[in-house]
C-alpha positions in Angstrom: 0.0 0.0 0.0 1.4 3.3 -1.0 1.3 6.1 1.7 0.7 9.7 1.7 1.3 12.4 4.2 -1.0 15.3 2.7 -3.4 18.0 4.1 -7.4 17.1 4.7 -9.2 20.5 4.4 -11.6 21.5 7.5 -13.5 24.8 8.5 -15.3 27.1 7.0 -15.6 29.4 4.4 -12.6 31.7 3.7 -11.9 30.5 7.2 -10.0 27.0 6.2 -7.5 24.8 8.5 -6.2 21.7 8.1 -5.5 18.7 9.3 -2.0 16.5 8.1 -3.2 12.7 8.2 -1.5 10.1 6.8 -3.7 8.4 3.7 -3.9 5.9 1.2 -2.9 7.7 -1.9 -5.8 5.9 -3.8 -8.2 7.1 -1.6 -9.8 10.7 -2.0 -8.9 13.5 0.1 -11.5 13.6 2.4 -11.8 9.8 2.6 -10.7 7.4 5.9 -7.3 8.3 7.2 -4.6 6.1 8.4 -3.4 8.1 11.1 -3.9 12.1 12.0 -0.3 13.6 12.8 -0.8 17.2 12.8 -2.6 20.4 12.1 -2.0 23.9 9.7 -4.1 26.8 10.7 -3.0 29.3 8.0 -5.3 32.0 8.5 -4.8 32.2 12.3 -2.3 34.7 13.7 -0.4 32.9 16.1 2.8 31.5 16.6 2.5 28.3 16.0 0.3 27.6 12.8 1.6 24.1 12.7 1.5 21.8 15.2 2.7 18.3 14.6 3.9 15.1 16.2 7.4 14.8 15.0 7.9 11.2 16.2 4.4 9.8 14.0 5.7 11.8 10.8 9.4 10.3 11.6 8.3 7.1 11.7 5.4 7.2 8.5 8.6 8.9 6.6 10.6 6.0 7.3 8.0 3.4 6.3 8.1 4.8 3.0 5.0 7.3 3.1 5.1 10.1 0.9 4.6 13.6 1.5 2.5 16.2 -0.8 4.7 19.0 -1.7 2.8 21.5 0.5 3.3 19.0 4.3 7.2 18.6 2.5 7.5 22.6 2.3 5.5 22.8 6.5 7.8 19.7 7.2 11.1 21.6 6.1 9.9 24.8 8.1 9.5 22.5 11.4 13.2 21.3 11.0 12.2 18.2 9.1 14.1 17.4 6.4 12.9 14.9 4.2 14.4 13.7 0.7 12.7 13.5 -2.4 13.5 9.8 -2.8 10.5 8.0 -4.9 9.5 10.8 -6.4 7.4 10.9 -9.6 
């Protein structure tokens, strides 16, 4: 089964945040989730607009899951560095 890690869109209009879950890639976006591992609240004005546990997304990374280009750019931000191994 091929991974994801990619952002599930929650909220409400113009008023968005997001949740990073970990997903089967041939599953929709706002289908079942394997495993939620963080959140993104873009429009909020705090400190901390993402909030993540680091040892869940350490551990999906090293079982081979994916991340979308958007959760690779909030993953670099947070110190994460991932590589762009297996990429299309």
């Amino acid at each position: 089964m091929s991974t994801t890690i990619r952002l599930k869109r929650f909220g409400s209009k113009k008023r968005p945040y997001f949740r990073i879950v970990v997903q089967d890639s041939r599953i929709a976006t706002k289908g079942k989730t394997l495993q939620e591992v963080g959140q993104y609240q873009p429009v909020e004005n705090i400190e901390n607009q993402v909030t993540l546990n680091v040892e869940a997304v350490k551990e999906w990374l090293s079982k081979g899951a994916q991340p979308s280009a958007t959760v690779r750019a909030l993953l670099n931000k947070q110190g994460i560095t991932v590589s762009r191994t297996n990429q299309e």
